[in-house]
C-alpha positions in Angstrom: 13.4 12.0 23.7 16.1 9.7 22.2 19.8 8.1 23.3 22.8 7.2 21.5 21.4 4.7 19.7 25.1 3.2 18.7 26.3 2.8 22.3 23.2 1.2 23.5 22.7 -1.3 20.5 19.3 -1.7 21.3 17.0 -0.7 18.9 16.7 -3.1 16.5 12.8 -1.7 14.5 10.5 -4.6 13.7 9.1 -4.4 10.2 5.3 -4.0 9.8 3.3 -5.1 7.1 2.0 -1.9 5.0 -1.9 -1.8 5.1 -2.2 -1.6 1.2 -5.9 0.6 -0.1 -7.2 0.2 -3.9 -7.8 3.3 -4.8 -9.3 4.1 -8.3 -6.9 6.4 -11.2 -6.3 9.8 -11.1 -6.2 12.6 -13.4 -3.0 13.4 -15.0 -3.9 17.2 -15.6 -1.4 19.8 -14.3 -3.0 22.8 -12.8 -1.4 26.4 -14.5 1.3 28.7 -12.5 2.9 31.5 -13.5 6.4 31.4 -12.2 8.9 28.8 -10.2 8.0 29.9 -6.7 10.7 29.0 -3.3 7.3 29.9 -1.0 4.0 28.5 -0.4 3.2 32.2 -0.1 4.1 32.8 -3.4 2.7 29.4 -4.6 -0.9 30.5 -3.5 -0.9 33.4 -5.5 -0.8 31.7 -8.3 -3.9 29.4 -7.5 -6.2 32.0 -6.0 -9.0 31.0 -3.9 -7.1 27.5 -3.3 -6.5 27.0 0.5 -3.6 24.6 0.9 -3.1 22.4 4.0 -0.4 19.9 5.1 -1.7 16.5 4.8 2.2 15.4 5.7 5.3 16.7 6.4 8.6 15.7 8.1 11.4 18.0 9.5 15.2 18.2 7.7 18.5 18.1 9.0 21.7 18.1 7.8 23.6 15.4 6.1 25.0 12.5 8.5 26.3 9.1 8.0 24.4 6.5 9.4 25.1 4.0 12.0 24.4 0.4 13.0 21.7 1.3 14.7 19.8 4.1 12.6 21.0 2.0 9.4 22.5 3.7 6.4 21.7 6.6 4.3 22.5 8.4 1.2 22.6 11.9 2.7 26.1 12.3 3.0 27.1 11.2 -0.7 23.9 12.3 -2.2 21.9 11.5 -5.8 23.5 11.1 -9.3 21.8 9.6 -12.9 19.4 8.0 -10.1 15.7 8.1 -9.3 14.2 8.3 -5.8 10.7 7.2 -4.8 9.7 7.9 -1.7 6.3 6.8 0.3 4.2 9.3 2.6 0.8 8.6 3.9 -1.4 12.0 4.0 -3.7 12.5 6.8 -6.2 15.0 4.7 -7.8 14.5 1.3 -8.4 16.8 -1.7 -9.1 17.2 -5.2 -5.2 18.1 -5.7 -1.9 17.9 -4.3 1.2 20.1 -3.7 4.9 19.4 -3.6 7.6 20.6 -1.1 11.1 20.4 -1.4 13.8 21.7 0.9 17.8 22.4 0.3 18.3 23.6 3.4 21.3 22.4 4.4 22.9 22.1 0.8 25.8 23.7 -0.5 25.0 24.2 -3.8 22.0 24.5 -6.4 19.8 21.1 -6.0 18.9 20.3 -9.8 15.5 18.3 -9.9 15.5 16.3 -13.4 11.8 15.5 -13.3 9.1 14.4 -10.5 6.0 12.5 -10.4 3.2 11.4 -7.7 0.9 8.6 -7.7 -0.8 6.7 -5.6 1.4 3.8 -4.0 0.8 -0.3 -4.1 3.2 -1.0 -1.2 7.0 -0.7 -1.4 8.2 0.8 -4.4 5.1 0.0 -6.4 2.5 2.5 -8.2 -0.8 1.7 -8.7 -1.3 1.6 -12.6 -2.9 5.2 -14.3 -2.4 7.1 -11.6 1.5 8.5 -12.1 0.5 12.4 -12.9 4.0 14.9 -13.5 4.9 17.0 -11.2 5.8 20.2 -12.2 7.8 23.7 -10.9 6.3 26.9 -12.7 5.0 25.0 -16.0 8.5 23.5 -15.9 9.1 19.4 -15.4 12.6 20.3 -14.1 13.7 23.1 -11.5 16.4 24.6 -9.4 16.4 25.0 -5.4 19.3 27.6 -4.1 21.2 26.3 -1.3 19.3 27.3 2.3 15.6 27.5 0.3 12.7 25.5 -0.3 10.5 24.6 -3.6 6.6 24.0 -4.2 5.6 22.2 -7.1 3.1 23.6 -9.1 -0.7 22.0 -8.0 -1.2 18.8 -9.4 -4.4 16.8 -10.3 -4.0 13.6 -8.4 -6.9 13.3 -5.9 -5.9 12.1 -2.6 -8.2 10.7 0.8 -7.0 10.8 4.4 -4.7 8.3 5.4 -3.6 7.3 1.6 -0.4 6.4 0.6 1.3 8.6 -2.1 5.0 7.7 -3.8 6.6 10.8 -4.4 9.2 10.3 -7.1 12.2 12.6 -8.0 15.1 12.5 -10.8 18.8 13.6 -10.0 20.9 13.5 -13.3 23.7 15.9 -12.0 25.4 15.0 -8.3 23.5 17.1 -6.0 26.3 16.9 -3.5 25.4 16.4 0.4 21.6 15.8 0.7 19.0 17.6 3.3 17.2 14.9 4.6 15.3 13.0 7.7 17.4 10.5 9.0 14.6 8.2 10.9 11.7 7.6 8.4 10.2 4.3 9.9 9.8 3.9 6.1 12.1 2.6 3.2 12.8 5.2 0.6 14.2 3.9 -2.8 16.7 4.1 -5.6 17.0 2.8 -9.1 19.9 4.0 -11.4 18.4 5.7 -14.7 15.4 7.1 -15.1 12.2 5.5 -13.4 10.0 8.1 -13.3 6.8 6.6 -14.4 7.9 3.0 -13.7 4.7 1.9 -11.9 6.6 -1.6 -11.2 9.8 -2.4 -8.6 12.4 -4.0 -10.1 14.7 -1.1 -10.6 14.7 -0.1 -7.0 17.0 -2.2 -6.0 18.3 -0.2 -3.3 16.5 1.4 0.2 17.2 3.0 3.4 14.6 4.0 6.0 15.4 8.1 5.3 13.4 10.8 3.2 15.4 12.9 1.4 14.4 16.5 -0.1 10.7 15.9 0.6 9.4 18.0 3.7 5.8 18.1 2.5 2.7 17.5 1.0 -0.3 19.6 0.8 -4.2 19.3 -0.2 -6.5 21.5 -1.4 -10.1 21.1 -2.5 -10.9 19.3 0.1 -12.7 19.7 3.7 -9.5 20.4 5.4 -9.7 22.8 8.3 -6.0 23.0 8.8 -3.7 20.9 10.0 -1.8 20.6 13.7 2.3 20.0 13.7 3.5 17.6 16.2 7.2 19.2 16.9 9.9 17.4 18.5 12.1 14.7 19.5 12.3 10.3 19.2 9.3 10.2 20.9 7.5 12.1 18.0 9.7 10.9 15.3 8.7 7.2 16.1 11.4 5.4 17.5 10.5 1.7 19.0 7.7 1.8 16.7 6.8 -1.3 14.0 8.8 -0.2 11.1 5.9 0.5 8.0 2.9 0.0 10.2 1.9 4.0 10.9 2.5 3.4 14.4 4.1 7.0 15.7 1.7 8.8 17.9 1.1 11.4 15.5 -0.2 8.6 13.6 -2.5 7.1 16.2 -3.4 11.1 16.6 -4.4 11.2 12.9 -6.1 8.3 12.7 -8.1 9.4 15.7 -9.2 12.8 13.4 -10.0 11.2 11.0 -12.5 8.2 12.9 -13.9 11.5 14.7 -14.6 13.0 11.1 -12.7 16.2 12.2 -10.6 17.6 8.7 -7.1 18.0 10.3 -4.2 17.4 9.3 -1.3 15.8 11.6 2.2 17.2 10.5 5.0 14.6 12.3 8.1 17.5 13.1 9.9 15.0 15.3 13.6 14.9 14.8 15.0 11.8 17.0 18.0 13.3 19.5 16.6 16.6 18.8 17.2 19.2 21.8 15.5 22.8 22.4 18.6 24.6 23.1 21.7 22.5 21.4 21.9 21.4 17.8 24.0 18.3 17.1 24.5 15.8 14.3 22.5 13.4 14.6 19.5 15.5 16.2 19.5 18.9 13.6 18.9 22.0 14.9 18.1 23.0 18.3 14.5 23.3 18.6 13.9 27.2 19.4 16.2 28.0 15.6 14.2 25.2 13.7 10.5 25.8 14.8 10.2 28.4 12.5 10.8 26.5 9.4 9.7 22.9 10.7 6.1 24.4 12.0 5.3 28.2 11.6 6.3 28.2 7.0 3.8 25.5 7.1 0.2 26.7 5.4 -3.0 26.0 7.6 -1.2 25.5 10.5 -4.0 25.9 13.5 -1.8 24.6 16.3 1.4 22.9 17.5 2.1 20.3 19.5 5.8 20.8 21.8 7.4 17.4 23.1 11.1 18.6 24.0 13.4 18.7 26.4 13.9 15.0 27.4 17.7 15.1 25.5 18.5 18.4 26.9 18.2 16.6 30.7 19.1 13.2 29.7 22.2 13.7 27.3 24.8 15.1 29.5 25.4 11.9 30.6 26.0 10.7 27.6 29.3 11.0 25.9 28.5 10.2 22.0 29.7 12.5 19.4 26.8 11.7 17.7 24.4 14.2 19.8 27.0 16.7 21.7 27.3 19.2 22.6 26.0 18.3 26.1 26.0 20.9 28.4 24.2 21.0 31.6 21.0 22.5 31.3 18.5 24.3 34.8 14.7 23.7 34.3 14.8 28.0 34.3 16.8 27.7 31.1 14.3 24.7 29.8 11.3 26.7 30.4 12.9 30.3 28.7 13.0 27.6 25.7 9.5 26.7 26.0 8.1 30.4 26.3 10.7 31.5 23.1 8.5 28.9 20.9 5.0 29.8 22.5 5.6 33.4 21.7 6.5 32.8 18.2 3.6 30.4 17.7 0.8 33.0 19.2 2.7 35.7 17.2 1.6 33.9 14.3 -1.8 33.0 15.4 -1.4 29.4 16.0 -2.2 27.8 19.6 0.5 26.1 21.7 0.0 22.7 23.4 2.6 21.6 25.4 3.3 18.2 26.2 4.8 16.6 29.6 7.9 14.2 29.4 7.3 10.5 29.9 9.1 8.3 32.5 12.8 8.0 31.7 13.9 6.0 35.0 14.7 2.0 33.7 16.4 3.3 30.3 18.8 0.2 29.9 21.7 2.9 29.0 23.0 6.0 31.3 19.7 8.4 30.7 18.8 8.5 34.2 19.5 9.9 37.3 17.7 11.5 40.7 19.4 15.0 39.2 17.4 14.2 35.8 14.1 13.5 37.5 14.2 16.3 39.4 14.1 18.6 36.6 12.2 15.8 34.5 9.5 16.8 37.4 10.2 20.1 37.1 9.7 20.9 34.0 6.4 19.0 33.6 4.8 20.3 36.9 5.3 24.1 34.8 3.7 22.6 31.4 1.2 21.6 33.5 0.6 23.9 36.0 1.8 27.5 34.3 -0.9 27.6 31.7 1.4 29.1 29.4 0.7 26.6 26.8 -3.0 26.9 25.5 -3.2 23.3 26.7 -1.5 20.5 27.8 -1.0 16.5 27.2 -0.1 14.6 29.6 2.3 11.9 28.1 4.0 11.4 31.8 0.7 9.9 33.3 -0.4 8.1 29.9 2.9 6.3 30.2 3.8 6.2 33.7 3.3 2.7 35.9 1.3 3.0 38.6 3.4 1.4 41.3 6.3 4.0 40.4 5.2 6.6 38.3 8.8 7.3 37.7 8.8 4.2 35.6 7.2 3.4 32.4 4.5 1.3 32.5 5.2 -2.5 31.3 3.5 -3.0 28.1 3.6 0.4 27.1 8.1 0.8 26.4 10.3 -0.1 24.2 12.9 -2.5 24.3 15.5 -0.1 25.2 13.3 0.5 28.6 12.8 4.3 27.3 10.4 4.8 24.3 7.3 4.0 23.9 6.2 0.6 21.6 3.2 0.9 19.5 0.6 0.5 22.5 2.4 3.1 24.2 2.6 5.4 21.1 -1.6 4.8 21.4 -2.2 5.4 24.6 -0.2 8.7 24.4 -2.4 9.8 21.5 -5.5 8.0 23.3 -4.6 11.2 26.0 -5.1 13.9 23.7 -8.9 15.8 23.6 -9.4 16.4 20.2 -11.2 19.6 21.2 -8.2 21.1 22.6 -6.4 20.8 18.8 
């Protein structure tokens, strides 16, 4: 679910204060591998008898400029002679990590000048002696083709569930246009030079709340039992919640796994504007041609979690350049999408969940009408009632108030009267049985 965030001026994401973990050093080791590999396929075979699992991830799209509302972004300019540092919190633990990368919507050959993980202070700070080199086949530099992706080589930095890890990349030649994610809820940063190892702040004097080139991290070594991917729009990319704060519902979800002792990892897919049947610039890819590369290249993947559909209803009455085209969609076509992404997902052994829409009446912009609820209604009485999906979550009743149920509750929305705020974003993963995952 999202809106046109510049016509609405509404969104305005409070900041959060980072909950900040001493951890103790890591090992610096590098772990062998034989050649630069564009696969986690290929990667494994390297390491045999390692079983890698996302412990985080977020989904690309291409470049776009930003707005008043999303905030800037490098993504249209891209890196050069700079260093990026970018902070991810990882829902699994493990002995080591893994690095991926994506170019996926570059034009030419992405040239990484060096990279390095440790285990992040807050902001752009790195806990002291635990900065370990990332490397690409034995290599500290590497190339990613336009349209592919990149893991690193495994690396010897131990990581816990729900740590924060600063993942840190060089850029000496322009790399043109960057793939990115345009609504982090976190800052990203730049220093000019190189910073690589800097375990201090002062040469980041730049951020924006984007990641850029980083779709993933993954454990191994660990208790992970693989790891569930939470795929699709605002509502699982975050928006109206406290900026830094791991408020998302994937979040709450993970946090939830991890109380309950249960080894999965949560994988947050979300794009915000995102669609199942039309791409657009500001929301990527239509769902149905991005699932296969946002959920199914993904290793351990055990299930997916689908929350789309809201934009394709609510966006034709929208005219913003931003997120057309907007075509009229039926429910029929809406639930063709649906059974397109189930298919691939059982065809791949992982299990479907589909999730209902929320209340979208009381948007303070045009998102709403009796045409949009009916087929709001429509579509959710088929994810609930089909059993297509393997299971369902019912974010309509978690969110809905009582007295109209066509309304979110008070409390539980955002201040642009559609998204959930931070004790709605709980009480939609509050909703979810654990079992069914």
């Amino acid at each position: 679910m999202d809106l046109p965030l510049s016509r609405a001026r509404l969104i305005k994401i409070s900041v959060g204060v980072a909950v900040i973990v001493a951890l103790t050093a890591a090992a610096t080791a590098h772990a062998p591998a034989a050649r630069r590999s564009a696969s986690a396929r290929s990667n494994d075979a390297v390491a045999p008898g390692a079983r890698w699992t996302s412990a985080w991830g977020a989904a690309v799209q291409a470049p776009v400029a930003g707005n008043e509302d999303s905030g800037p972004n490098w993504s249209v300019k891209g890196f050069a002679g700079q260093t990026v540092r970018q902070v991810v919190r990882v829902g699994l633990g493990g002995t080591r990590i893994r690095v991926r990368l994506s170019n996926a919507f570059g034009t030419s050959p992405l040239r990484i000048a060096g990279a390095t993980a440790g285990r992040s202070a807050g902001g752009a700070l790195v806990w002291p002696g635990t900065i370990a080199r990332v490397t690409f086949a034995r290599s500290p530099t590497a190339v990613i083709p336009p349209g592919r992706d990149l893991v690193s080589d495994p690396v010897a930095l131990p990581a816990s569930p729900l740590e924060r890890l600063a993942i840190t990349l060089r850029f000496i030649a322009p790399t043109g246009p960057a793939t990115f994610h345009r609504f982090a809820g976190t800052d990203a940063f730049r220093a000019l030079g190189d910073h690589l190892t800097d375990v201090g702040a002062d040469a980041f004097k730049e951020s924006t709340s984007s990641w850029y080139y980083l779709t993933g991290v993954e454990v191994a070594g660990g208790p992970a039992r693989g790891s569930v991917v939470v795929f699709g729009d605002s509502l699982v990319d975050g928006v109206g919640a406290t900026k830094e704060a791991d408020a998302r519902f994937p979040d709450d979800l993970q946090e939830r796994l991890v109380a309950a002792r249960r080894p999965l990892g949560v994988v947050n897919a979300g794009i915000g504007s995102n669609k199942l049947l039309n791409g657009s610039p500001c929301g990527g890819e239509k769902g149905t041609a991005r699932f296969a590369r946002d959920v199914l290249a993904r290793p351990g993947v055990r299930s997916v979690i689908v929350h789309l559909g809201a934009n394709d209803i609510g966006a034709p009455q929208v005219d913003d350049p931003c997120i057309r085209p907007n075509p009229q969609v039926s429910a029929r076509r809406l639930i063709d999408g649906h059974r397109a992404l189930i298919r691939a997902a059982h065809a791949h052994g992982v299990k479907a969940i589909g999730m209902t829409l929320p209340p979208m009446k009381g948007a303070l912009f045009p998102f709403w009408t009796p045409e949009v609820e009916k087929l709001r209604e429509e579509l959710n009485q088929w994810i609930r009632t089909s059993h297509e999906y393997d299971a369902v979550i019912d974010a309509d009743r978690a969110m809905s108030d009582p007295s109209d149920q066509r309304m979110p509750r008070p409390g539980y929305v955002f201040m642009d009267g559609l998204h959930p705020d931070d004790a709605g974003y709980q009480a939609i993963a509050d909703a979810i049985d654990l079992a069914a995952l």
